[in-house]
C-alpha positions in Angstrom: 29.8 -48.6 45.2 30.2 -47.8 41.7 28.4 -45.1 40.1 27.5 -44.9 36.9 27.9 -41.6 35.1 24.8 -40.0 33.5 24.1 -38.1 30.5 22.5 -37.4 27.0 22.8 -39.5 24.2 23.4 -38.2 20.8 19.9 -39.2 20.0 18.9 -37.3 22.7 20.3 -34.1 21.4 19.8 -34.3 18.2 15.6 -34.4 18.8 16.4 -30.9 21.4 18.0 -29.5 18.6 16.1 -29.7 16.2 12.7 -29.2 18.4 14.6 -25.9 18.9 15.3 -25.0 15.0 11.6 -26.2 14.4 10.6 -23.4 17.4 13.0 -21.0 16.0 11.2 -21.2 12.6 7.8 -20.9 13.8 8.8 -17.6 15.5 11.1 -16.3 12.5 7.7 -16.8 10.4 4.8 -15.2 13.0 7.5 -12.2 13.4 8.0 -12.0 9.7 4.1 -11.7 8.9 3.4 -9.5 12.2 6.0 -7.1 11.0 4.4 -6.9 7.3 0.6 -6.3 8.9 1.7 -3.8 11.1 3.3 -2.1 8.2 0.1 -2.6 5.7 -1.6 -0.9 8.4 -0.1 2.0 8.2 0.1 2.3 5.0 -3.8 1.6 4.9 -4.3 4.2 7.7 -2.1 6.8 5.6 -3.9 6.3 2.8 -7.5 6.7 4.4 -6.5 9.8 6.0 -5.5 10.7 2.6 -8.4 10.1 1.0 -10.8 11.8 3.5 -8.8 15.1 3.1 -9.0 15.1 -0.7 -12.9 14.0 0.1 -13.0 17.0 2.2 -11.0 19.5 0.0 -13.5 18.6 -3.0 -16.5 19.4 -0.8 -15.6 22.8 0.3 -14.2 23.8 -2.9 -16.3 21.8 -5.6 -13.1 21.0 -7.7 -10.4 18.1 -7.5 -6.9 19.7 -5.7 -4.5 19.4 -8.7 -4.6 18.0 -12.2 -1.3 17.0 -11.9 -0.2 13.6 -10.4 1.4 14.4 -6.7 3.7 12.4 -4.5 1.2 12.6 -0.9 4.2 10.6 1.2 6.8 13.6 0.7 9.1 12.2 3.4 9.2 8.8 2.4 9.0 9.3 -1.3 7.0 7.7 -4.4 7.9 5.2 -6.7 5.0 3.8 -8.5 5.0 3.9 -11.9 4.6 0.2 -13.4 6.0 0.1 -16.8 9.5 2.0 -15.1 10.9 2.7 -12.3 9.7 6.7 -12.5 9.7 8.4 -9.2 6.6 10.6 -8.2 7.5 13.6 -6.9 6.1 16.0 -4.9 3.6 19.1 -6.0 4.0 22.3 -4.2 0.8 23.4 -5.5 -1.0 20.4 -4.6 0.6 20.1 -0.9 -0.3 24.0 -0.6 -4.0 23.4 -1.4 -4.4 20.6 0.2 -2.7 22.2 3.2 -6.1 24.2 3.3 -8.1 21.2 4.8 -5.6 19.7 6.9 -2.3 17.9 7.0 -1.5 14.6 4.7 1.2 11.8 5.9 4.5 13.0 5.4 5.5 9.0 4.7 4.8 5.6 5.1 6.8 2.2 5.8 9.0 2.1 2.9 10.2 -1.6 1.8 12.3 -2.8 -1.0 13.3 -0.3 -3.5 10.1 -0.3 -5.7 6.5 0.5 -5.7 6.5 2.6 -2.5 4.7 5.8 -0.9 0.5 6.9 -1.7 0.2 9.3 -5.3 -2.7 10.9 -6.4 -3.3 10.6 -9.9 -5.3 13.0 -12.1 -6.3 11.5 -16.0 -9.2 13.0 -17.6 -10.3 10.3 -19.3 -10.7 7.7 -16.5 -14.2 6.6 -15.6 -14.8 4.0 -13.2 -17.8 2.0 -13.6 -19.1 4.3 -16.3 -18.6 7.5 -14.6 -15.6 9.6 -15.1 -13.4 9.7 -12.2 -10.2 11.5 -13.2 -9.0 11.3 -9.7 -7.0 8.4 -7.7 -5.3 7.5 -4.9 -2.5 4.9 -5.7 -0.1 2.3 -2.9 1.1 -0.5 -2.5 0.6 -3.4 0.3 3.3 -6.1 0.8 2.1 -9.7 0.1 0.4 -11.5 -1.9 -3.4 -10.1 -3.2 -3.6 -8.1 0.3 -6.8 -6.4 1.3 -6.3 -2.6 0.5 -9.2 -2.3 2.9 -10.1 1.6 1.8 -13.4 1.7 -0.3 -14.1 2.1 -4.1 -11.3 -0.2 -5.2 -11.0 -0.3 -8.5 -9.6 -3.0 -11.2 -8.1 -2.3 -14.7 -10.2 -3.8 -17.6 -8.5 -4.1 -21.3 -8.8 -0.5 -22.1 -6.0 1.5 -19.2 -8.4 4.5 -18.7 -11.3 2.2 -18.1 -11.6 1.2 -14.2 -14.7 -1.2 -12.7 -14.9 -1.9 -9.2 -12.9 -4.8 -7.8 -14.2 -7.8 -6.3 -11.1 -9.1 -4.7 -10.3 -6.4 -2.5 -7.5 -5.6 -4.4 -6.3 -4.0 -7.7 -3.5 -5.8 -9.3 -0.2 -8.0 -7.6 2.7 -7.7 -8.8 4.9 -10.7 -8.4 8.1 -9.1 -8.5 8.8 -8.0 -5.6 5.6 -9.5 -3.9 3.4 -6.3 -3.7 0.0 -5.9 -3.9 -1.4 -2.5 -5.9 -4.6 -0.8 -4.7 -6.1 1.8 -6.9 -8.5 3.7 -5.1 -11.4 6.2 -6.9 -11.8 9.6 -5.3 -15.4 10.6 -6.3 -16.2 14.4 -6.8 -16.6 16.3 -9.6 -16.3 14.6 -13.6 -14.4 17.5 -14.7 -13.2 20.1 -12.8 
């Protein structure tokens, strides 16, 4: 008897192949975006808690923490200044006071090397909506217009110190390098 010897054609492993890179792909991408949710998450969850213990310091004490901008993420740092690359850097005196109500996150997912870490912000003349709001809570998502998912958004008009409430979700993206900028307003106090 003569047996013929079996096997794969070329063909044949060319279409596994490339089923596989096509697999391989997929799961590069779904990894890729499950990575950068789970790290918007914390970042949102950071900046809540954040916000709620500011909240909370201005209702027992009837006055914003600091008029001074702080650095909240201490650990993992602050670099959010648009027009530069300025780092934020921590306030004793704010983290001392604020230590009063409770403890803020000591740092969030840090990716890339710019536009990192949750600041609050203190300029007098900011309203927002036609109230003055000195105070805000300032981070950045990755992605592309990402929900910031904390309430009282709020969007830049033409004048910088005036500040309406955003429709999208979502302050301002910044293309370069693919982050997403949520300004949040802490209410309280117009001038404290």
């Amino acid at each position: 008897m003569n047996k013929k010897a079996q096997g794969f054609t070329i063909v044949e492993l060319l279409i596994v192949i490339v089923v596989i890179a096509i697999l391989a792909a997929i799961s590069i991408a779904a990894y890729t975006n499950i990575q950068q949710r789970a790290k918007n998450t914390a970042i949102i969850n950071a900046a809540s808690q954040s916000l709620k213990m500011i909240e909370a310091y201005i209702a027992a004490n009837g006055t914003y923490p600091s008029k001074y901008n702080a650095c909240i993420t201490v650990d993992s740092g602050c670099q959010v200044d648009l027009n530069s690359d300025s780092i934020i850097s921590s306030n004793s005196t704010f983290n001392t006071i604020m230590a009063t109500v409770g403890t803020l996150p000591k740092s969030v997912p840090v990716e890339g090397s710019r536009w990192y870490g949750i600041t609050y912000g203190y300029s007098a003349p900011t309203t927002f909506d036609g109230v003055s709001q000195p105070a805000v809570l300032r981070y950045y998502l990755s992605g592309k217009e990402q929900q910031c998912a904390v309430q009282g958004v709020m969007k830049r008009t033409d004048v910088s110190s005036v500040l309406v409430t955003s429709t999208d979700g979502f302050t301002s993206y910044v293309a370069s390098p693919d982050k997403t900028e949520c300004v949040i307003s802490i209410s309280g106090p117009a001038h404290s």
